[in-house]
C-alpha positions in Angstrom: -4.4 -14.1 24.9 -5.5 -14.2 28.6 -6.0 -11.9 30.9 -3.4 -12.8 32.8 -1.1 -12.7 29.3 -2.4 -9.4 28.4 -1.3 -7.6 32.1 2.2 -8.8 31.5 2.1 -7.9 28.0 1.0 -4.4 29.2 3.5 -4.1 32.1 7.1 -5.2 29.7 6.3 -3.0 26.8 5.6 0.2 29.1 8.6 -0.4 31.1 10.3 -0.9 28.1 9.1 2.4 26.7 11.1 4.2 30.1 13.8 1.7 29.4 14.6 3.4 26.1 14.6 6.9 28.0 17.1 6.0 30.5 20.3 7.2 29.1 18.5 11.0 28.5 19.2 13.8 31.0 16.1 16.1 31.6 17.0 18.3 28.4 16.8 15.7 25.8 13.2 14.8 26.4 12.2 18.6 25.3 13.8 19.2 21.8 12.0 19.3 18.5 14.7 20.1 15.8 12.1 19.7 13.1 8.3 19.0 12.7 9.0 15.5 11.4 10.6 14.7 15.0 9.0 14.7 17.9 10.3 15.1 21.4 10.6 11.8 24.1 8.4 13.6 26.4 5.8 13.9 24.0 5.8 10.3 22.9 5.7 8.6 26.8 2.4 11.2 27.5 0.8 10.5 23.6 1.5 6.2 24.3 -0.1 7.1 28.0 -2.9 9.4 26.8 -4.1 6.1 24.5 -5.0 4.1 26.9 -6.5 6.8 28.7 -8.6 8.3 25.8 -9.7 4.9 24.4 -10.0 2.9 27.8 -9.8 4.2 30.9 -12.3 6.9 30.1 -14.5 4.4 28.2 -14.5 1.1 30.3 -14.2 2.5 33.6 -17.8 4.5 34.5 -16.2 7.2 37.3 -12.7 7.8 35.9 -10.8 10.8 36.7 -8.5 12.5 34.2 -5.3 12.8 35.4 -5.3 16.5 33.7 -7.7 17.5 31.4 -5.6 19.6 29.3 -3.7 16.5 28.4 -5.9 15.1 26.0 -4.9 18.7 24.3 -1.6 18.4 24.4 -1.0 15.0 23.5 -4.0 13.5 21.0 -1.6 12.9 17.9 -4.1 13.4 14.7 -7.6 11.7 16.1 -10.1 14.4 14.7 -12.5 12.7 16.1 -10.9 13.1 19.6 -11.2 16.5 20.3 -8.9 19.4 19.6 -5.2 19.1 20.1 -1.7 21.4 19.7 0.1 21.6 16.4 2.4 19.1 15.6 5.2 22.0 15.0 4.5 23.2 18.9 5.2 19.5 20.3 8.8 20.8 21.7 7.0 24.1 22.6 5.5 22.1 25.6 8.5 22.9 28.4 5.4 22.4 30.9 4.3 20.0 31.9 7.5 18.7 33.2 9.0 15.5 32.4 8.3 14.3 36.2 4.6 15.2 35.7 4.7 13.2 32.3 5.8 10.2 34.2 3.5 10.6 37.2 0.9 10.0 34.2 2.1 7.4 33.3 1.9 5.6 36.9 -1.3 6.8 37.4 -2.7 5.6 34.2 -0.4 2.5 35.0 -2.3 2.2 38.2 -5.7 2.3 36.9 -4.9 -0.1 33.8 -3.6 -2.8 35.6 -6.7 -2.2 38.2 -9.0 -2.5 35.4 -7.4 -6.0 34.0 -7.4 -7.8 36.9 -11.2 -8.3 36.3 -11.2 -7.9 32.6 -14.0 -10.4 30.5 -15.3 -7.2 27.8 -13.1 -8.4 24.5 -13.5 -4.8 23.1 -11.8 -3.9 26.0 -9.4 -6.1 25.3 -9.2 -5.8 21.8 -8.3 -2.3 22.1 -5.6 -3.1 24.8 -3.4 -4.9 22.7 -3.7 -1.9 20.0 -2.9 0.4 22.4 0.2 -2.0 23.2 1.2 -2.2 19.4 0.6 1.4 18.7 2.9 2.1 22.1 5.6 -0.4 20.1 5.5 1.7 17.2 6.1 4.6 19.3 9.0 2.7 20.9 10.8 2.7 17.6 9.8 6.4 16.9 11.6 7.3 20.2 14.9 5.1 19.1 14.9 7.0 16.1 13.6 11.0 17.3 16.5 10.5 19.9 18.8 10.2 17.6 18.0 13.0 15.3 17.8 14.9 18.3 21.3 14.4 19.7 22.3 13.3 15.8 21.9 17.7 15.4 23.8 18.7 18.5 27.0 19.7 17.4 28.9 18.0 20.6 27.4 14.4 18.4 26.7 13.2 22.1 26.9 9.5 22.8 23.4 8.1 23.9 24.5 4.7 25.0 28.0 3.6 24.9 28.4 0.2 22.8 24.8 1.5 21.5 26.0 2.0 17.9 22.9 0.2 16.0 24.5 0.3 12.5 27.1 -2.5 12.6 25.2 -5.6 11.2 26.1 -7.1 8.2 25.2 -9.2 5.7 25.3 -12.8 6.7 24.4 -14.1 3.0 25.1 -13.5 -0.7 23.6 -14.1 -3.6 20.0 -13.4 -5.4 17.1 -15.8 -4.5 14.8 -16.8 -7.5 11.0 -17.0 -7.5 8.8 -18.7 -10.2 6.0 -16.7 -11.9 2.8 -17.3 -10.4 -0.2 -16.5 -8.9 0.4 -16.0 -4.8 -1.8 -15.1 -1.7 0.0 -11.8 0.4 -1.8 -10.3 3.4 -2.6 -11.4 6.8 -4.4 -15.0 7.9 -4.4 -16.7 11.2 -4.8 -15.8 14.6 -3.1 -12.9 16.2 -2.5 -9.1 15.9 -2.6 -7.3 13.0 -2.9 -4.2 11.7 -5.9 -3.3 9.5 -4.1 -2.3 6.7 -2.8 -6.3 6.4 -6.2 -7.8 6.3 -7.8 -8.5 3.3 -5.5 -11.5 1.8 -5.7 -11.8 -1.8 -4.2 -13.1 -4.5 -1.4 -11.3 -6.9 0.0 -12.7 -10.0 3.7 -12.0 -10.0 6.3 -12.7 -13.2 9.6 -14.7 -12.4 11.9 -12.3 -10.3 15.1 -13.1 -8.2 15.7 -10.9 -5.5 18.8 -10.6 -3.5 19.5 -12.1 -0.4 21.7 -9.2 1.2 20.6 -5.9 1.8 22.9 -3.1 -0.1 26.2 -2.3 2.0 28.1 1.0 3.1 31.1 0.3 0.5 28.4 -0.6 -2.1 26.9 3.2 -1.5 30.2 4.6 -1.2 31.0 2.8 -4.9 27.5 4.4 -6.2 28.1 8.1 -4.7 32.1 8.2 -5.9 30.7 7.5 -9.6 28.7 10.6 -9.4 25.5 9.5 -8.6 24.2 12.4 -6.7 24.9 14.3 -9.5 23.7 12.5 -12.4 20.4 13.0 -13.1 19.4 10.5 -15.5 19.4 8.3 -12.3 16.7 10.2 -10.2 12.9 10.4 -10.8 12.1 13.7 -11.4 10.7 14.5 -7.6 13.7 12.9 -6.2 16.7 15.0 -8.5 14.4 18.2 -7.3 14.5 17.0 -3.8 18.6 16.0 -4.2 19.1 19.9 -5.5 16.6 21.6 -3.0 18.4 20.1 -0.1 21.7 19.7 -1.3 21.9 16.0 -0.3 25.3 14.2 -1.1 25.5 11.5 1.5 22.9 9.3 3.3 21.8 11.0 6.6 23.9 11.5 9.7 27.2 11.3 7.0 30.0 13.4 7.6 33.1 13.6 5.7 36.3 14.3 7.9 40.0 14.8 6.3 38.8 12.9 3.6 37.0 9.7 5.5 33.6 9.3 5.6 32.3 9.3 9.3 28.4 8.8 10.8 26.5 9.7 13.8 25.5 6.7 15.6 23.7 5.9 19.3 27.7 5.6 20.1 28.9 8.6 19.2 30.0 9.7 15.9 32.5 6.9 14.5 34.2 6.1 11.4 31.8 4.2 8.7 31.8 0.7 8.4 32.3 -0.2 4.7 31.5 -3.7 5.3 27.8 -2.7 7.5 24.2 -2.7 6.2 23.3 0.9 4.8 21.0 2.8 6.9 19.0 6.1 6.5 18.2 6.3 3.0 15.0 7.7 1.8 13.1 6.1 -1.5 14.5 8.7 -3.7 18.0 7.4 -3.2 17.2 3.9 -3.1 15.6 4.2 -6.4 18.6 6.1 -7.6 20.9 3.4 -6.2 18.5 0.6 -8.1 18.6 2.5 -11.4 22.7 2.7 -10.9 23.0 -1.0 -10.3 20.5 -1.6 -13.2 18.0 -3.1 -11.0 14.9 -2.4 -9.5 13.3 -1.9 -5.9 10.9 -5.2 -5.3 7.1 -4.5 -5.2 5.7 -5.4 -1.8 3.7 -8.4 -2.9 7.3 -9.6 -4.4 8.8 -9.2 -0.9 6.4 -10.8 1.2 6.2 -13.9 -1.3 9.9 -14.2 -1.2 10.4 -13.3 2.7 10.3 -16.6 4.5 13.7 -17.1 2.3 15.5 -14.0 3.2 16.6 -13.1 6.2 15.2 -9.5 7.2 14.5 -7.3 10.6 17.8 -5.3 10.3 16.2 -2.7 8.1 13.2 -1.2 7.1 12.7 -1.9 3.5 11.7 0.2 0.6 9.9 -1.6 -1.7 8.5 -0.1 -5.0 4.6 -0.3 -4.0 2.8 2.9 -2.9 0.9 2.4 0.1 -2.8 1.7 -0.9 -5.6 -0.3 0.7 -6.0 -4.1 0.0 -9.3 -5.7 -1.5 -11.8 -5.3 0.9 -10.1 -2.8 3.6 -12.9 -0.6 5.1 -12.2 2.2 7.9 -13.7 1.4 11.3 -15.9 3.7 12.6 -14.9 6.6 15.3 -11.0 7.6 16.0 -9.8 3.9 15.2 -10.6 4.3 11.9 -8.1 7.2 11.5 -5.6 4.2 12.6 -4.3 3.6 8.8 -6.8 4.5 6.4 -6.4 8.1 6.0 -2.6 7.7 5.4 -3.3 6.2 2.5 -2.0 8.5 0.3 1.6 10.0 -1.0 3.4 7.4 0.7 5.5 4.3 -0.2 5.2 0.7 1.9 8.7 -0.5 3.4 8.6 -3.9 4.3 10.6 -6.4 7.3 11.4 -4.6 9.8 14.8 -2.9 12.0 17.0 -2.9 14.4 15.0 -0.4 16.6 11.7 -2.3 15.9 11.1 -3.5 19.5 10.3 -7.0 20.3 7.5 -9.3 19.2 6.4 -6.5 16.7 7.6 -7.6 13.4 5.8 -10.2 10.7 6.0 -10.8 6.9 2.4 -9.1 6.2 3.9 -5.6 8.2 3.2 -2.6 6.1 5.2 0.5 7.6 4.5 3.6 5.2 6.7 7.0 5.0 6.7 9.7 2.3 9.6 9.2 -0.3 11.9 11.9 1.1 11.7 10.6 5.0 15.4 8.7 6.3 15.9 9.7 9.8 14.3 5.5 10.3 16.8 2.6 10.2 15.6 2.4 6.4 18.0 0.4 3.6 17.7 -1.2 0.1 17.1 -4.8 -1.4 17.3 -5.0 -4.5 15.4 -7.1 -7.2 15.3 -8.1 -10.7 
């Protein structure tokens, strides 16, 4: 990419950051309901405070801090950064006000596109468009916090009107069937990845078909009206504990009302759609809903082989791979290296993409990772067998 490229590049996806923000009054960019969540305010400083932290301050030889507590406040987990607040005290952080968090922004705005207009160093360059994909991955996190956030208000406030996210459905039927084999999975070519894609390498993989449509609302309905939230020979053993310890019956933001389901949406809270992709599941129930169906969750390497087939981006993906480093993966040195690496660990990889993923940031070798109970992002289920 040029440097021309990169500039606009830089300019859309931070104006598409305040974009998302838009709809909020001044009190919905403070709230933290829970740790897991964390508030708008705190994601347009962190997203700022990156290109700060890992440019400004390094490729520009007299740069000025627009507030040096900042990098206290708003340094996520980078060890290697410095010190920073508790992720539990994120909505603690009433000061510095919202206005001040956007003055950052234009100042660091200001200095960044100062800096490009000259730009030849490619490891500043390189660590641009990072700073630009890590900003799109905060992007989604903000679609998502929001709505847990005004998902847990009792008034079920409407974020956007027409907004409602969860409508899509399935434009195909059917399974699609793969031939055992040995196949390559993992990034080649040019452009961005993450480092957690590199390291292509070949996986054998036994003759599987794998279904074309992801599982819909009436399906899940069909699944919890048999009793499957309260048969446990359907549930691994961490998920019939997690079922019991949290009394789950529904998927999240489901609400039955005189006897019809309902769901909180970006619209408002509206009647489900029977006929709409599911959405907010964690693992534990997709897993469930697999063993229910007599089928099976497809391993990542089995989704990636089979994705230029299907037809994906309107869910995150569950697949039945935990997330572990490919053949050859290596952390980089300094904060970068705590990108990925260090995640690796308790977590399972979800594959495609959603319908809050913002633009030009999905691919086939994407590996998003959450822990098995996590379901407050646009996740669903695919099955496979």
């Amino acid at each position: 990419m040029n440097i021309n490229g990169l500039s606009a590049s830089y300019n859309t996806v931070r104006k598409y950051s305040e974009s998302i923000c838009e709809p909020l009054e001044t009190e919905d960019y403070v709230p933290q309901p829970v740790p897991f969540v964390s508030p708008p305010k705190w994601h347009l400083a962190h997203s700022t405070w990156f290109f700060e932290t890992f440019i400004l301050k390094n490729f520009i030889p007299d740069y000025q801090v627009f507030d040096k507590d900042f990098s206290f406040l708003f340094n996520s987990y980078y060890n290697n950064v410095g010190e920073r607040t508790l992720r539990t005290d994120r909505g603690n952080v009433t000061r510095p006000t919202t206005a001040n968090v956007y003055a950052y922004r234009q100042h660091v705005d200001r200095c960044m596109n100062e800096l490009m207009e000259n730009l030849t160093d490619t490891n500043a360059i390189s660590m641009i468009q990072l700073g630009l994909h890590h900003e799109q991955q905060h992007q989604e996190l903000l679609v998502t916090d929001i709505k847990y956030i005004l998902g847990h208000n009792p008034l079920f406030p409407v974020y956007k009107t027409g907004h409602n996210l969860v409508n899509a459905e399935n434009s195909e039927t059917g399974f699609l069937n793969i031939k055992e084999g040995v196949y390559s999975i993992g990034f080649e070519g040019n452009g961005f990845c993450f480092d957690n894609e590199l390291g292509r390498h070949k996986v054998y993989l036994q003759e599987f078909e794998i279904s074309k449509s992801l599982v819909t609302n009436a399906e899940y309905i069909r699944f919890m009206e048999d009793g499957g939230y309260q048969n446990f020979n359907l549930w691994l053993d961490e998920g019939w504990s997690w079922v019991n310890q949290h009394a789950v019956e529904a998927p999240m933001y489901w609400y039955k009302i005189s006897g019809e389901w309902h769901y909180y949406t970006l619209a408002g809270l509206q009647k489900v759609n029977p006929d709409a992709i599911l959405s907010h599941i964690s693992f534990y129930e997709a897993a469930a809903f697999a063993q229910w169906k007599e089928m099976r969750l497809p391993t990542e390497a089995e989704w990636e082989i089979a994705s230029d087939q299907l037809q994906w981006g309107q869910r995150w993906e569950w697949t039945n791979s935990s997330y572990l480093p490919y053949p050859g993966f290596t952390k980089a040195k300094g904060a970068v290296g705590e990108y990925n690496g260090k995640f690796m660990i308790n977590q399972m990889v979800l594959r495609g993409a959603s319908v809050a993923t913002s633009p030009e940031h999905s691919r086939k070798t994407y590996r998003n990772f959450f822990h098995a109970h996590e379901r407050w992002q646009y996740t669903g289920i695919r099955l496979a067998r």
